[in-house]
N, C-alpha and C positions, 0 to 999 in steps of 0.2 A: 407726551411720551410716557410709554409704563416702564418700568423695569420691572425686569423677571427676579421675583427671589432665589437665593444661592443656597436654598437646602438641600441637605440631603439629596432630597426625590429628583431634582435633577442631575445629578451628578451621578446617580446610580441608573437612570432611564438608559441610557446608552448600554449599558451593558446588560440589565433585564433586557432591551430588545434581541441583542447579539444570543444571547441565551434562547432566549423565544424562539427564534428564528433556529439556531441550533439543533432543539428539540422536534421540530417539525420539520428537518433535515431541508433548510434551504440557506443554510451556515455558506459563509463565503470560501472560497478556496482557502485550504492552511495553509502556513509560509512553512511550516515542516516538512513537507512533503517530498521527498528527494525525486523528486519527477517534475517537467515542465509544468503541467496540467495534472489537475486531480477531477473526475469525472465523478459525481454522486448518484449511485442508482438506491430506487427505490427497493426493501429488502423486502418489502410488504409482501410483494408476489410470492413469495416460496418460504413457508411456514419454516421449514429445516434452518433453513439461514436465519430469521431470527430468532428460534430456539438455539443456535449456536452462537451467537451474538447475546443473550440472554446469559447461556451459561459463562459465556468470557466474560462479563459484567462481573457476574458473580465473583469468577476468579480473581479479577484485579481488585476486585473491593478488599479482599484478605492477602494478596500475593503479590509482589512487584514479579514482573517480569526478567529476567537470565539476562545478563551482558549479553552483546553480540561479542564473538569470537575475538582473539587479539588477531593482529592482523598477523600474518603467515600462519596461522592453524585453521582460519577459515577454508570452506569446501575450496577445490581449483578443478581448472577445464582440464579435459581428459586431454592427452597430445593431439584426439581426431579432433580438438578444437580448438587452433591456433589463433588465438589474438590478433595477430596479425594479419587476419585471412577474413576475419567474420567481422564487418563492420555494420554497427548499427545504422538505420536509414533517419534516426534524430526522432524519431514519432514515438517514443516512449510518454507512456500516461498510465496514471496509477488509479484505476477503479477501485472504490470503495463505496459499499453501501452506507449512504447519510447515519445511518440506527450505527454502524461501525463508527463513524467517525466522530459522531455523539459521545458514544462508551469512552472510545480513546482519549477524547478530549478531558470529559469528566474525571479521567484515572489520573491523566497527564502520562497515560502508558504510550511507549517508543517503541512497538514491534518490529519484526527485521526478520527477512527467511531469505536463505540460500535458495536459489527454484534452477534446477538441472535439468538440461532442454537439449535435442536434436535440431539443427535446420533443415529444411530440403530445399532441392534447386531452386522454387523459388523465392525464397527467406523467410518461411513459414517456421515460426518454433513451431516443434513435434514431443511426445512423449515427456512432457514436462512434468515435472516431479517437484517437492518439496525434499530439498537433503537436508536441512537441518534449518529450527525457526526457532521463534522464542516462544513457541509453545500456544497461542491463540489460533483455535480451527480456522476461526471465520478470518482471520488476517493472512492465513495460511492459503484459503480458498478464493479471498480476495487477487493474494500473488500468484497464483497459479491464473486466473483470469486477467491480469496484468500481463503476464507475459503474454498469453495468448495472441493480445493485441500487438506487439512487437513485433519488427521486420527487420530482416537481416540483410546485407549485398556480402556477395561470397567469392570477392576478385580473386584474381590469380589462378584463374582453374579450378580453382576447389571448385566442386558441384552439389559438398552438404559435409555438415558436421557435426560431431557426435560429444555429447557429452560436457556442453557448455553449459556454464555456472554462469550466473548473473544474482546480488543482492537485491531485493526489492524491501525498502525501509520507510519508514516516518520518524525523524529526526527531531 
C-alpha cells in the first residue's frame, strides 16, 4: 500500500484545476447567481463583447462597483404593470458569457441592473431597457439578454403590460 504525501501541491491541485477550468470558461455553475440556472455562452464570437468585457476587467481592478439601491428607492413597475397580473412562468436563467463570469469571479464583483420591459399577449418581454445598473456594459448586455429569455402569463384579462421592472443580479 502507498501513501500519498500531504504537501502542499496536493492540497492546492484542487483549486489550480477549478481555476484552469475557470479561465477556459467551463467553471461549474456559481452558487451566486440569483437565478435557477446560469447558462455560459461562448463571448469569442463577437469581438465588441470582449472588448467590453476587457474594459470592465480593467474597471474593477481599480474600482469596486456602487451598492445596489436601498430598498424603496430602487426603479418600480409603472401602474400599466400590476404585480399582481403578470406572473412569471418560473423559466428565469441568467446568461452570462464564461470571459464575464471569469472577470467577475476574479474581482469577487456583485453586479445588479434594474431591466424595464413591456410584455405582449403572449408573454414575450418587449422594449427592454436597462434603468439603472452598477455600471458594467457587458453585465448590463448580459441582463438585457437575460430577460429576453423570460416569459410571462397575464391572467385576469390583462392582454400586456407596460413598464415592468425586474433586478437581474449575482449575489
Amino acid at each position: 500500500m502507498t501513501s500519498r504525501p500531504t504537501g502542499s501541491i496536493y492540497r492546492l491541485a484542487p483549486l489550480a484545476l477549478v481555476a484552469a477550468l475557470a479561465l477556459v470558461g467551463c467553471a461549474a455553475q456559481p452558487s451566486g447567481v440569483m437565478a435557477p440556472t446560469t447558462t455560459f455562452t461562448n463571448s469569442g464570437a463577437d469581438p465588441q463583447v470582449v472588448q467590453q468585457i476587457m474594459a470592465d476587467s480593467g474597471y474593477l481592478q481599480k474600482n469596486r462597483l456602487p451598492k445596489r439601491p436601498v430598498a424603496g428607492s430602487e426603479p418600480k413597475n409603472d401602474p400599466t404593470c400590476p404585480d399582481a397580473k403578470v406572473k412569471d412562468r418560473g423559466a428565469k436563467k441568467m446568461v452570462l458569457p464564461a470571459d464575464l463570469m471569469t472577470t467577475l469571479v476574479m474581482h469577487d464583483a456583485k453586479p445588479w441592473a434594474f431591466v424595464r420591459y413591456d410584455v405582449d399577449t403572449d408573454g414575450t418581454p418587449l422594449n427592454i431597457t436597462v434603468e439603472a445598473s452598477s455600471g458594467l456594459k457587458s453585465f448590463d448586455r448580459a441582463a438585457i439578454e437575460t430577460v429576453t429569455g423570460w416569459r410571462f402569463d397575464l391572467p385576469g384579462g390583462l392582454t400586456s403590460a407596460h413598464g415592468c421592472v425586474s433586478e437581474v443580479s449575482i449575489t
